[in-house]
C-alpha positions in Angstrom: 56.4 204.0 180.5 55.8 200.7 181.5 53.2 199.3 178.8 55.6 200.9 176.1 58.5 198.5 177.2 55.6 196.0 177.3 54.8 196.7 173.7 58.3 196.7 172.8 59.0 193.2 174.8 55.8 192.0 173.0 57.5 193.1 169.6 60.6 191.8 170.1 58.8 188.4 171.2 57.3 188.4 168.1 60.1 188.8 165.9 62.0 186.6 167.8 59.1 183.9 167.0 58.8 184.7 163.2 62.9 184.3 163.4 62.9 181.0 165.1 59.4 179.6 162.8 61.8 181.0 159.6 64.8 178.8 161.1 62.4 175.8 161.0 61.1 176.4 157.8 64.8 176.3 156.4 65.8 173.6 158.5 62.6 171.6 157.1 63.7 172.4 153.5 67.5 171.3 153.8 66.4 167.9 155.4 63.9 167.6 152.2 66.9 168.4 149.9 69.1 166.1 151.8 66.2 163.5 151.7 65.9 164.1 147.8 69.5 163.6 147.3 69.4 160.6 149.4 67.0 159.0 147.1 69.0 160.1 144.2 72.7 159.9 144.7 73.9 156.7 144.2 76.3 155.5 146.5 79.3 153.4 145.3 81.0 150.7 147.0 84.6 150.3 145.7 85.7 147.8 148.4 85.4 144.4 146.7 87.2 146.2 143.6 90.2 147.4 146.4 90.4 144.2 148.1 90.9 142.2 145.2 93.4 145.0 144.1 95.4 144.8 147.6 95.6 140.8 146.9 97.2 140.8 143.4 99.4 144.1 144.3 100.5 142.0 147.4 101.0 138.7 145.6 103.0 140.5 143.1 104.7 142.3 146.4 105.9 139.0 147.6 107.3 138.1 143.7 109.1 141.5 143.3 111.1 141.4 146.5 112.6 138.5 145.2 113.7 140.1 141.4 113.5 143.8 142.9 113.7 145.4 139.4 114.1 148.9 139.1 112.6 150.9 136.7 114.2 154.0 134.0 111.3 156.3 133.4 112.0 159.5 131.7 111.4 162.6 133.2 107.6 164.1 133.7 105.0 165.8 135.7 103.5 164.0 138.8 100.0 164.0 136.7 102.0 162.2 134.0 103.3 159.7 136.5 99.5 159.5 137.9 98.1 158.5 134.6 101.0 155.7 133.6 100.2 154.1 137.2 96.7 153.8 136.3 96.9 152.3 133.1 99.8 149.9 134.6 97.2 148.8 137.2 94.2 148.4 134.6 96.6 145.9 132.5 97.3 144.1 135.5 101.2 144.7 135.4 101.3 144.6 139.5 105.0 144.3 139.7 106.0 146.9 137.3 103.4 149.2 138.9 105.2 148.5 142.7 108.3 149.5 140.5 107.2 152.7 139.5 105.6 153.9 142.8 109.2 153.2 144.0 110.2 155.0 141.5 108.2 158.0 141.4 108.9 158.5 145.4 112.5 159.1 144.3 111.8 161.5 142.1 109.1 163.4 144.2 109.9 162.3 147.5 107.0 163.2 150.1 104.6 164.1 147.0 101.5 161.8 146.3 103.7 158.9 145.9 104.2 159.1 149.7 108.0 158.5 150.7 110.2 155.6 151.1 109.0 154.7 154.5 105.2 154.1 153.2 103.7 151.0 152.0 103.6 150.7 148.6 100.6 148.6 147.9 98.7 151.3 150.6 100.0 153.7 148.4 98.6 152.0 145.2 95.3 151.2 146.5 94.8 155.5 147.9 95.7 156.7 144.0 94.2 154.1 142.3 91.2 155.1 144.7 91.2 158.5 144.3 91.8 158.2 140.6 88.5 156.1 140.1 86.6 158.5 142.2 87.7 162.2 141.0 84.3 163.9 140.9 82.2 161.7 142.0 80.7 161.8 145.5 79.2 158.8 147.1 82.1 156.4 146.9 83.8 154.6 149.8 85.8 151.5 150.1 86.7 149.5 153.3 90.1 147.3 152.7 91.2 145.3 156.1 91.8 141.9 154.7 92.8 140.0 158.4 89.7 141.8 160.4 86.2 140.7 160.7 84.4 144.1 159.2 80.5 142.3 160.6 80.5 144.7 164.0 81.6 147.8 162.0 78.5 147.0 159.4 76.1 146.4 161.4 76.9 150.0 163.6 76.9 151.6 160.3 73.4 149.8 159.4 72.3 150.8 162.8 73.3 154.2 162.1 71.9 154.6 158.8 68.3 153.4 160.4 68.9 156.2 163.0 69.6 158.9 160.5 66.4 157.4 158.2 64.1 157.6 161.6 65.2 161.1 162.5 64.7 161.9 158.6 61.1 160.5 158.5 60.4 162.6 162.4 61.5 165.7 160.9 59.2 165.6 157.6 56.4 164.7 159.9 56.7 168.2 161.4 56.7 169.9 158.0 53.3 170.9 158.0 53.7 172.8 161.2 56.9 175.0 159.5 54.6 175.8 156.7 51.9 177.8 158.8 51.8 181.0 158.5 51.6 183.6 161.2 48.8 186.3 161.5 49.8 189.9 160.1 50.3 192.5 162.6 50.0 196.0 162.2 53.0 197.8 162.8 55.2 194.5 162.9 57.3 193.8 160.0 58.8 190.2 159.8 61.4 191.1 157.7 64.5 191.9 160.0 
């Protein structure tokens, strides 16, 4: 009775091994995936493009609280309203594009636009944002024009040479994962 439950602890072991070499194995193959697509993705930085953005919008901010101009736009869908934002920001049309984000928050209140209690140039810089970026992975900005951003770039350099170390660790292992284990009779490694 007892070398039976031996036999059976001694099967179990061994599954339990195949199971855990198996879970390296895939672990291996997602960091070489996520390796790969490190190499290849291309990462975008959009936050030169937003700061400048944040300036003119706030320059134009400053101007338009002065004239506070308000805007007739005839009646559309939010993904209307999306699109004639954008294009007023491409032609550089700051004030009339502060306009229509008031505008647009009247009509939808609490939709995209945000509500009357939001900042209207944040506002402007998250669609714009978002608009430039639909579909696209790999993009970040960082807009905070009155704080030194130095610290937070070199904790995310530090990080990055953390995440690249662990990366070049875990490949070194690879070979290991790729071993295969003897066949034994009776012993199935499929679970």
């Amino acid at each position: 009775m007892e070398i039976l439950a031996e036999l059976e602890l001694c099967r179990r072991l061994y599954k339990l091994h195949f199971q855990l070499l198996l879970l390296f194995q895939a672990y291996c193959k997602l960091i070489s995936r996520v390796d790969t697509v490190k190499r290849e993705a291309e990462v975008i930085n959009m936050s030169e493009e937003l700061a400048q953005l944040e300036s003119s919008l706030k320059e134009a901010e400053a101007t338009a609280e002065q004239s506070d101009e308000e805007m007739t736009i005839p009646e559309a869908s939010t993904e209307t309203a999306i699109h004639s934002l954008i294009e007023t920001l491409r032609n550089k049309e700051f004030v009339a594009a502060l306009a229509q984000v008031k505008t647009f928050r009247a009509m939808w209140p609490n939709d995209i636009f945000g509500n009357t209690n939001d900042d209207a140039v944040q506002t402007l810089l998250h669609i714009y944002f978002r608009h430039q970026t639909l579909g696209q992975t790999g993009s970040f900005a960082i807009v905070c024009s009155n704080k030194d951003l130095s610290e937070a770039g070199s904790k995310l350099m530090e990080l990055n040479m953390e995440i690249r170390e662990s990366l070049r660790m875990v490949q070194s292992y690879q070979p290991l994962a790729q071993a295969k284990l003897p066949d034994i009779p009776g012993v199935s490694p499929g679970f």
